[in-house]
C-alpha positions in Angstrom: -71.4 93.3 274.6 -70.3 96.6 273.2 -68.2 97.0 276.5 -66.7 93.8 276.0 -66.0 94.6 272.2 -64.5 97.9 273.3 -62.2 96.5 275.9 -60.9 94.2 273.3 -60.6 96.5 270.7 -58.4 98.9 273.1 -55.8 96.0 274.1 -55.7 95.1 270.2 -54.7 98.8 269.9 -52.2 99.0 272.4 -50.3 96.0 271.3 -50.0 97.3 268.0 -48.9 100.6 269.2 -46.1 98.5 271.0 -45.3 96.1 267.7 -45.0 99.5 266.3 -42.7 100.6 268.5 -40.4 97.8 268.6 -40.7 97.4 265.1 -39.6 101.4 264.8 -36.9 100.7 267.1 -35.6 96.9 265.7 -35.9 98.0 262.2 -34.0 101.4 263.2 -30.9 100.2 264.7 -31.2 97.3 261.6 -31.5 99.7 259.1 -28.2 101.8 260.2 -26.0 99.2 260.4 -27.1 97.8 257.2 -26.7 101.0 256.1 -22.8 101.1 257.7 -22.0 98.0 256.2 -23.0 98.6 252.9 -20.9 102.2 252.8 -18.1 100.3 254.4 -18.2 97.4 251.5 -19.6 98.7 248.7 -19.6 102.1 248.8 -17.4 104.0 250.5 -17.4 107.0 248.2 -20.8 107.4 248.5 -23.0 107.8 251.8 -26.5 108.5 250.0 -26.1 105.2 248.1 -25.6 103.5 251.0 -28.4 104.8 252.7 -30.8 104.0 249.7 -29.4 100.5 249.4 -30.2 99.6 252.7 -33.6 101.2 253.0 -34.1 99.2 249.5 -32.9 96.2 251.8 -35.1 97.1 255.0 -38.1 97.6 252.1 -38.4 94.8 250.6 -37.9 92.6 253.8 -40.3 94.2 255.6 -42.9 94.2 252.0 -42.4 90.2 252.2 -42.4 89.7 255.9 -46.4 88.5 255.9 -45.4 85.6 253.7 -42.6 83.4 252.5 -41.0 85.0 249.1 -37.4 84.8 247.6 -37.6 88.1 247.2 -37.5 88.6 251.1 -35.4 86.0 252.0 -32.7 87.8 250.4 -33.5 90.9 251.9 -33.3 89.1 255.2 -29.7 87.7 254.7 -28.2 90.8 253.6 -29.5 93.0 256.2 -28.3 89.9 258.9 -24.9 90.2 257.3 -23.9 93.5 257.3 -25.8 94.1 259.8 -23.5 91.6 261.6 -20.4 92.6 259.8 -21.3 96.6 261.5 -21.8 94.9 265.0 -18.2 93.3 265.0 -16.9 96.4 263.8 -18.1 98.6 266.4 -17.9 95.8 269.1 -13.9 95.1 267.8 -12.0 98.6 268.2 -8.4 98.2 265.9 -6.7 97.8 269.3 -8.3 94.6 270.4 -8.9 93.4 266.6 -4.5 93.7 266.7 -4.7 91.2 269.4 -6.5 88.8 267.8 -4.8 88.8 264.8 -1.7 88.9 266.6 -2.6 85.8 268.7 -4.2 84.5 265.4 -0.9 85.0 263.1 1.4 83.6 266.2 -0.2 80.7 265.9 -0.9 80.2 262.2 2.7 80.5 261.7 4.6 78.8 264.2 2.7 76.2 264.9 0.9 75.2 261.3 3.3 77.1 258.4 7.0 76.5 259.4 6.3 73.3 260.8 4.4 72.5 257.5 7.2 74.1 254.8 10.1 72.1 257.0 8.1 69.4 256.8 7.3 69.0 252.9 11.3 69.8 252.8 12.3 67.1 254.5 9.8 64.8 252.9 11.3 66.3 249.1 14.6 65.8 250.4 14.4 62.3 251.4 12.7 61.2 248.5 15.3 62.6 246.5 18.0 60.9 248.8 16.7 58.0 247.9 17.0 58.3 243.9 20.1 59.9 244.1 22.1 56.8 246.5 20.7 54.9 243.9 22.6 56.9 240.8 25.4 56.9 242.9 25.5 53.5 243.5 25.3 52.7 240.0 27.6 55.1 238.8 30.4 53.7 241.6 30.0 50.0 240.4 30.5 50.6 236.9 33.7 52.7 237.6 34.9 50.4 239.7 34.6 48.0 236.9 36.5 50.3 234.5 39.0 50.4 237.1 39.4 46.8 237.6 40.0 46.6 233.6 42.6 49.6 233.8 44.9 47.5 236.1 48.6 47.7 235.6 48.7 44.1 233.8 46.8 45.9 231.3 48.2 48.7 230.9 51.9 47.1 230.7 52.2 44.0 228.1 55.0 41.5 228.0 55.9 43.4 225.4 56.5 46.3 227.5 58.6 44.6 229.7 60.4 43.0 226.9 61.9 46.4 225.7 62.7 47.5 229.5 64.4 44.1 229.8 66.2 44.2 226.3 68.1 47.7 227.3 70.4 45.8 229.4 73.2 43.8 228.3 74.7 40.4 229.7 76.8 42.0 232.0 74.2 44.1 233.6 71.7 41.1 233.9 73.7 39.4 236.1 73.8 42.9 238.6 71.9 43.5 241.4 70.0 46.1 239.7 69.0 43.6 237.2 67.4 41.6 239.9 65.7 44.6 241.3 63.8 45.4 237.7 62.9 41.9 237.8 61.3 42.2 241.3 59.6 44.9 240.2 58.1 43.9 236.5 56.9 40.6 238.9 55.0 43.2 241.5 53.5 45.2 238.3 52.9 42.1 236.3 50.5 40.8 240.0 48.9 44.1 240.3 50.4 44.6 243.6 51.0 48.4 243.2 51.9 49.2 246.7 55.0 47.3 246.9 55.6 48.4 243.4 55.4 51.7 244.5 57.5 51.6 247.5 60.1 49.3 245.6 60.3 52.2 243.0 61.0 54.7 245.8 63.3 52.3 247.5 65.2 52.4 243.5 65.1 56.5 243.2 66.7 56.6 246.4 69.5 54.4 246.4 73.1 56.4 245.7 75.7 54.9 243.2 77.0 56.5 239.5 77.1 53.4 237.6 75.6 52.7 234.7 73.3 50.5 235.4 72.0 51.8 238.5 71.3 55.2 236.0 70.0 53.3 233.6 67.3 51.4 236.1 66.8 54.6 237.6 65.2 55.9 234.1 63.0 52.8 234.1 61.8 53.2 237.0 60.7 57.2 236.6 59.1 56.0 232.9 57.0 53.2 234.8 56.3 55.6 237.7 54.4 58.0 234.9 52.7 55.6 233.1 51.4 54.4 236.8 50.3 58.0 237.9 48.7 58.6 234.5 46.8 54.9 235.6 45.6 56.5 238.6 45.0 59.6 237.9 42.0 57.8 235.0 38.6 59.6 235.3 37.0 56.4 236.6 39.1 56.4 239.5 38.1 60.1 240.1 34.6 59.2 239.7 34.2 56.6 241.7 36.1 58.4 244.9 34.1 61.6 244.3 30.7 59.2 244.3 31.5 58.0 247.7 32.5 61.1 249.1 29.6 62.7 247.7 27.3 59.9 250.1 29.7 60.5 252.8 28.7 64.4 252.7 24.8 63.1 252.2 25.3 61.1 255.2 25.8 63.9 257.5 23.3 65.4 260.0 24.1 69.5 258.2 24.6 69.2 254.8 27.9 71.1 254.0 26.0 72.6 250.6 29.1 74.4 249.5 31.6 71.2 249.6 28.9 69.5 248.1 28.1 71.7 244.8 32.1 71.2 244.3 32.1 67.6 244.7 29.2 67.4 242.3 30.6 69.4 239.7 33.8 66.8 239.8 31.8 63.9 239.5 29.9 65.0 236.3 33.5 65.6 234.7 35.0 62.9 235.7 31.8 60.4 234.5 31.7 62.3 231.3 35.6 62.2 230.7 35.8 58.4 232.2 32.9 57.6 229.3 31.0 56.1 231.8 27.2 54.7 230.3 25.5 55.3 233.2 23.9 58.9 232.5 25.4 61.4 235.2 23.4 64.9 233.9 20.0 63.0 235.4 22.3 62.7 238.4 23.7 66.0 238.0 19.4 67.6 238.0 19.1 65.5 241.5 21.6 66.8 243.3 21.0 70.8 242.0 17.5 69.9 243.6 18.4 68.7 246.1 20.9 71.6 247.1 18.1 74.0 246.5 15.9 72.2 248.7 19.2 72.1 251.5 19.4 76.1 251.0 15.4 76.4 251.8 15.7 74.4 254.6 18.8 76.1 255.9 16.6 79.6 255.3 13.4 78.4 257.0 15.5 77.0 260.1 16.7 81.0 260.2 12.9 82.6 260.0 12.7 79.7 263.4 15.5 80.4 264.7 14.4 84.1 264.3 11.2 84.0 265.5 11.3 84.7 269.2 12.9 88.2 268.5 10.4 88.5 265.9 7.6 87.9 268.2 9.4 90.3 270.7 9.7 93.7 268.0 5.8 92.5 267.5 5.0 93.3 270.7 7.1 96.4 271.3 5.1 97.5 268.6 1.8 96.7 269.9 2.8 98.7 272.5 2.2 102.0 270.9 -0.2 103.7 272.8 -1.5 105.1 269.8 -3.8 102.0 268.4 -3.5 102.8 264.5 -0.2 103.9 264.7 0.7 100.1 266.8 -1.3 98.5 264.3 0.3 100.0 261.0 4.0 98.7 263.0 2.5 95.4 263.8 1.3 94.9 259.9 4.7 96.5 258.6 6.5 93.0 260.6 4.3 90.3 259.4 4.2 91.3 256.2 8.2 91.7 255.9 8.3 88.5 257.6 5.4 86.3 255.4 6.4 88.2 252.5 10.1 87.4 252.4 9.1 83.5 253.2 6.8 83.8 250.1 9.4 84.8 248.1 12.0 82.0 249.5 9.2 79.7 248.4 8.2 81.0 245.0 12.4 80.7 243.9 11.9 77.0 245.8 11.7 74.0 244.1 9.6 72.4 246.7 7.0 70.3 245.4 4.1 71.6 247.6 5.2 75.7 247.7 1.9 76.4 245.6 0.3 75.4 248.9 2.4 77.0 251.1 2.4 80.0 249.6 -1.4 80.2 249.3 -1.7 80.1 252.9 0.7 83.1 253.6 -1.2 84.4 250.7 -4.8 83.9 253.2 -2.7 84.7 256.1 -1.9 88.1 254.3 -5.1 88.9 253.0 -7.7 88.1 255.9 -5.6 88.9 258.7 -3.0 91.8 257.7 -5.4 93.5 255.6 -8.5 92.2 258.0 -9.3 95.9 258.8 -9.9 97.5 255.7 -12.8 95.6 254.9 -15.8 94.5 257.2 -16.2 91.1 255.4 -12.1 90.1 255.8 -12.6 91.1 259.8 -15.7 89.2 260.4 -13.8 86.5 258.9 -10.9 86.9 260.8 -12.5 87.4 264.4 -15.3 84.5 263.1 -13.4 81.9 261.5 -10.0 82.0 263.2 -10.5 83.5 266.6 -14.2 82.2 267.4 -14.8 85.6 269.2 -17.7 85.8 271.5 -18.6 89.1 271.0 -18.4 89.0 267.1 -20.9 86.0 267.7 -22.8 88.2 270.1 -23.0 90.4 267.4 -24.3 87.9 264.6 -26.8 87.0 267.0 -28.3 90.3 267.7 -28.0 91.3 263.7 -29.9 88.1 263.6 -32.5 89.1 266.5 -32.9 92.8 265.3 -34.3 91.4 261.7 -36.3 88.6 263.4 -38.1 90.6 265.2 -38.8 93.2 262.5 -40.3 90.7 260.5 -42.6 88.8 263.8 -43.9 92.7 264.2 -44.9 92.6 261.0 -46.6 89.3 261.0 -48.1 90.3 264.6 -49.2 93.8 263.6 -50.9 92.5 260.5 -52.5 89.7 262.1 -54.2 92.2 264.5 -55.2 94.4 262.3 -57.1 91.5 260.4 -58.2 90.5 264.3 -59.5 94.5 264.6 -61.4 94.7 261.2 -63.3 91.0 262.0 -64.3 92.7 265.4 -65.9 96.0 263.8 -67.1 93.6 260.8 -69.2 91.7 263.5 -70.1 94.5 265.7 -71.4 96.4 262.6 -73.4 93.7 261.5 -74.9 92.9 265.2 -76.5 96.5 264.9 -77.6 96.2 261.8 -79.6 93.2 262.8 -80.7 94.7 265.8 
């Protein structure tokens, strides 16, 4: 029996020498890379703290291990982290970390922000298209009705024709030019201004010194200005500048310049014609909605753009020294995301808050992905799905595990190796 006791006493030993050993080795290599991460993180002024902080860490996990306690459940998450974060540092060198957040930043932007900001633009602009055919309709049928009320008939009475008809004397009545200042009173009097007007030309042109040929020759340039101060009436202007104004909002590329100057017109014009219709609400719609032409015109030039951007990226990837490829690659993405943010920001697009958030996360956890471990787990986690950084979360994961089974294991033999010499003791005594 004491054999048999020894035996199993011996194999008791020697797996406790080996749960010692792992748990030396597992809680070792945990303890370090804890250790890396918190210098790396927290402080990074300060080696010594780090150290303590992790063997506070490594403590109190392996203190708790025999039982379940908050305390060591803590402990256990913050030594997986950074000891994950550590692993993905050292198993991500900055050269192939710069690929991934090239491939990573590629893709973010061409395929997810520039489709998404040209997108919202077009969706802005349409909506404002939209309102502003409405205004414009609006603004075009009440001009026109102005314009129907400020027809020649109204603007000559019978008592304006009375006085033109008065100058001339019997004599002159019974002349040919009488008969041609009748014609024309008849043409003003039907609204038929066309004829009018090439009656008057017809008039102005004819050669002859008499006196009544002079005298209906000053009729005719008196009616002529009264007519071109008729057509020349605001609501006339207003209404043509309205439809070229859709005309220019009809085309495929919005000619922005022709269209500020047309809008500028119309507002004068409305205001001078006295129109009711409210043009300055008109006036807001169409300042927006150049603005929103002008962003869209600058975000079709970062596409058009972006093939030679993604060729100086990779010229300067090229650099055989890593940091110094890496610094190039970071100066172009951030030129090129920053100068978008800043078209955005002086946008008034309704979703650039958005927009400009995700350059803002593109920036942050990609660009600047190397100067912290927690924004390059992220990066080569989250958007990349790297196997090795999972690797690595799985062995930071592993390392801990096992530091806390040795415990359990070593403890539990220990209790197993006291019980043994408890009942061996006792069997001499009672022998």
């Amino acid at each position: 029996m004491t054999n048999s006791n020894e035996s199993i006493s011996w194999r008791q030993h020697a797996k406790l020498w080996v749960l010692q050993g792992i748990l030396l080795v597992a809680a070792g290599i945990s303890l370090f890379s804890t250790m890396a991460g918190f210098h790396t993180v927290f402080f990074p002024t300060s080696a010594m703290v780090a150290v303590l902080a992790s063997l506070l860490v490594q403590g109190i996990e392996l203190v708790c291990a025999e039982r379940f306690h908050l305390a060591g459940c803590a402990a256990f998450l913050l030594s997986v982290a950074f000891s994950a974060m550590s692993f993905i540092n050292i198993g991500t060198p900055t050269s192939v970390y710069m690929r991934h957040a090239m491939t990573t930043l590629n893709s973010a932007y061409s395929t997810q922000l520039l489709p998404d900001v040209q997108s919202a633009i077009s969706s802005d602009m349409g909506s404002l298209y939209s309102t502003i055919s409405g205004e414009l309709t609006a603004l075009r049928t009440e001009a026109q009705a102005m314009q129907e009320q400020n027809t020649a008939s109204n603007m000559l009475t019978e008592a304006d024709y009375a006085l033109i008809r008065n100058r001339y004397n019997d004599t002159q009545k019974k002349q040919t030019e009488y008969f041609e200042l009748q014609q024309l009173i008849e043409l003003l009097q039907n609204n038929d201004l066309e004829r009018a007007y090439a009656l008057m030309d017809a008039i102005e042109a004819e050669e002859g010194s008499g006196a009544t040929l002079k005298k209906l020759k000053a009729d005719v340039r008196s009616l002529r200005i009264r007519l071109q101060a008729l057509n020349a009436d605001a609501a006339t202007t207003a209404e043509e500048t309205a439809h070229a104004i859709q005309l220019l909002l009809a085309q495929a590329s919005v000619d922005t310049s022709a269209l500020s100057e047309q809008a500028d017109k119309l507002i004068t014009a409305a205001l001078n014609a006295g129109l009711k219709t409210d043009p300055l609400p008109l006036r807001d719609h169409l300042e927006r909605y150049l603005q929103l032409a002008e962003l869209n015109r600058t975000v079709s030039d970062h596409v058009s753009a972006e093939a030679a951007l993604l060729e100086s990226v990779e010229q300067a990837a090229g650099d055989p020294d890593a940091d110094a490829a890496w610094q190039q690659v970071q100066a172009l993405w951030s030129h090129e995301l920053g100068s978008l943010r800043t078209e955005l920001a002086g946008s008034v697009l309704s979703t650039r808050t958005e927009h400009m958030q995700t350059v803002d996360d593109l920036t942050r956890q990609i660009l600047e992905g190397d100067r912290t471990l927690v924004q390059k787990a992220i990066t080569m986690l989250w958007y990349n799905h790297d196997l090795t950084s999972i690797g690595g979360c799985i062995l930071a994961v592993m390392l801990d595990g096992i530091s806390v089974y040795c415990v359990q294991s070593a403890l539990e033999i220990r209790r197993q190796i006291a019980q043994s010499r408890a009942s061996s003791a006792k069997a001499e005594s009672a022998a």
